[in-house]
C-alpha beads as a LAMMPS data file, in Angstrom:
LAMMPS data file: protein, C-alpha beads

93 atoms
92 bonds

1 atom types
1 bond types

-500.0 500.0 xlo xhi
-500.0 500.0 ylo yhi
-500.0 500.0 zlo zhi

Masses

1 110.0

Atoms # bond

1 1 1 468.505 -380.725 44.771
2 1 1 464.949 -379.045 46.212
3 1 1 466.930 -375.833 46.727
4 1 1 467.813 -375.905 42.733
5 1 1 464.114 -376.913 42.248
6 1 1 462.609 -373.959 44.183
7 1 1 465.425 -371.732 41.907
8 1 1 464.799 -372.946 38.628
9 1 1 460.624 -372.472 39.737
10 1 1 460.512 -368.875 40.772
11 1 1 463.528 -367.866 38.179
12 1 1 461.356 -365.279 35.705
13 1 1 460.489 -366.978 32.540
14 1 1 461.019 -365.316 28.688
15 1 1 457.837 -364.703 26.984
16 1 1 458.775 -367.744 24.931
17 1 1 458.916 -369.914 27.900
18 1 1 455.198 -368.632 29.320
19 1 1 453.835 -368.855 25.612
20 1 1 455.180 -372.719 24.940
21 1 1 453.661 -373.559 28.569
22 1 1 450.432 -371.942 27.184
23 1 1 450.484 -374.221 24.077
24 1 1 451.194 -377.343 25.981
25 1 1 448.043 -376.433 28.043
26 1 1 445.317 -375.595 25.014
27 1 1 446.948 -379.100 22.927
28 1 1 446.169 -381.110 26.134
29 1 1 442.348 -379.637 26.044
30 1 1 442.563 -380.521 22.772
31 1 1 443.879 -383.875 22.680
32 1 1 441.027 -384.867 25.353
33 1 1 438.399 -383.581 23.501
34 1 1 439.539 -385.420 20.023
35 1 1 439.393 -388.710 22.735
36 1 1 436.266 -387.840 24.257
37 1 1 434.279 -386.219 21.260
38 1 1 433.608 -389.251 19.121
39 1 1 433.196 -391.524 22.118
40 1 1 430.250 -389.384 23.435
41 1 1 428.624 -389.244 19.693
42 1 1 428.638 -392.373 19.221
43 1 1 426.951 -392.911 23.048
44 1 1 424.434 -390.623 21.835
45 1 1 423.737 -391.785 18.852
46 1 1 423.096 -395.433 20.485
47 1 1 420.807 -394.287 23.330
48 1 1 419.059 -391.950 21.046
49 1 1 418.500 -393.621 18.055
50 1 1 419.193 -390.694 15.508
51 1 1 422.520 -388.248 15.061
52 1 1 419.882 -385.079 15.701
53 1 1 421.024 -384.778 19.491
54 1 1 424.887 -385.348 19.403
55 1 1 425.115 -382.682 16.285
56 1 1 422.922 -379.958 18.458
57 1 1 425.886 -380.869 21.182
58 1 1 428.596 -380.190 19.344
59 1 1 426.607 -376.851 17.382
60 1 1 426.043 -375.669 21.085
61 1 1 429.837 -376.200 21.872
62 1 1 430.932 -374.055 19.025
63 1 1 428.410 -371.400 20.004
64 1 1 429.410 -371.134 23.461
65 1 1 433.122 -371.790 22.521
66 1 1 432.637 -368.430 19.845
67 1 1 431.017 -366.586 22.291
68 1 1 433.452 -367.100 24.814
69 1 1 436.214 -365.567 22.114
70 1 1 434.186 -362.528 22.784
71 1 1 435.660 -362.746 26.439
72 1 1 439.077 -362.424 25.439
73 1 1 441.350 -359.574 25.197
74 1 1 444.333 -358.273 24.393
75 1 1 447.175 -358.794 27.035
76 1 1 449.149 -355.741 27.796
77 1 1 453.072 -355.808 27.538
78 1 1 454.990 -355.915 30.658
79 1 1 456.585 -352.591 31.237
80 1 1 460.187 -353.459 31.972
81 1 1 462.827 -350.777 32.069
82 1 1 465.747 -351.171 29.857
83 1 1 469.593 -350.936 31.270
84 1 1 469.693 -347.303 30.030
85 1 1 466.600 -346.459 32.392
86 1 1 467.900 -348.298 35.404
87 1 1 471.816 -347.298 35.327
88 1 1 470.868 -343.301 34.442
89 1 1 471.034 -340.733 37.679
90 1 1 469.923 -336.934 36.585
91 1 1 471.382 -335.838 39.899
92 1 1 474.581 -333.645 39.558
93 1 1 476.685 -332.890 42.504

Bonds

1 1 1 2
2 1 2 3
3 1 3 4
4 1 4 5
5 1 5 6
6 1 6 7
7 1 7 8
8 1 8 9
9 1 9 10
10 1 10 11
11 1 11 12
12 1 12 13
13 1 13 14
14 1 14 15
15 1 15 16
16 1 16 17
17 1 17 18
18 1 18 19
19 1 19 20
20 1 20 21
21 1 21 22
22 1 22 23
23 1 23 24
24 1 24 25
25 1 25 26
26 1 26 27
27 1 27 28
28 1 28 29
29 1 29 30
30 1 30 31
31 1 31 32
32 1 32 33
33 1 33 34
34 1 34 35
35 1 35 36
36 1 36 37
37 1 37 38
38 1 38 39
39 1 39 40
40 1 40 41
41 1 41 42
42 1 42 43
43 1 43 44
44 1 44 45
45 1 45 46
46 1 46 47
47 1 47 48
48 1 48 49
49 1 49 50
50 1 50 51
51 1 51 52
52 1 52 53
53 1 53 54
54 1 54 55
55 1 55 56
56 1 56 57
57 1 57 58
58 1 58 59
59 1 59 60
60 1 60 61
61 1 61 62
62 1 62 63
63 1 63 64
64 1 64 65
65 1 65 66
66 1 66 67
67 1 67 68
68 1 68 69
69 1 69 70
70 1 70 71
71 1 71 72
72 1 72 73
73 1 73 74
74 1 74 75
75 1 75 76
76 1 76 77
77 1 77 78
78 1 78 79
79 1 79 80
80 1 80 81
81 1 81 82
82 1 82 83
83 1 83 84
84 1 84 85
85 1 85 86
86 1 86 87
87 1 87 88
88 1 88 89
89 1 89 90
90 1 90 91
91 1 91 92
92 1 92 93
């Protein structure tokens, strides 16, 4: 059973596979914030008295979140070499 394990973990994944993992990852960010978000507003909003403070919090979030977009770029494609590549020789005998 660990032998199919370590098989089924270092067998290559389709681009599909990676980008579904990728998904699951950002909608459990997301899912904690949407938890976490109102419960630290509303914190604020007790200690402080006034919804000034937990609305700069969430304006600086969006500004550092944008800016961070500015980080990102463009993955390049794998370079893979299709079965006509691979099985061709241009050696003649």
């Amino acid at each position: 059973m660990a032998g199919q394990r370590a098989a089924r973990k270092d067998a290559p994944r389709s681009e599909e596979q990676v980008e579904d993992r990728d998904a699951e990852r950002i909608g459990s960010v997301v899912t904690v914030g949407l938890f976490i978000g109102p419960l630290l507003v509303g914190w604020m909003t007790d200690v402080t008295g006034s919804y000034t403070k937990p609305f700069e919090l969430c304006a600086l979030i969006c500004l550092v979140g944008s800016a961070a977009s500015f980080l990102c770029v463009v993955p390049r494609p794998a370079e893979i070499p299709t079965t006509a590549e691979a099985g061709t020789s241009t050696s003649t005998a």
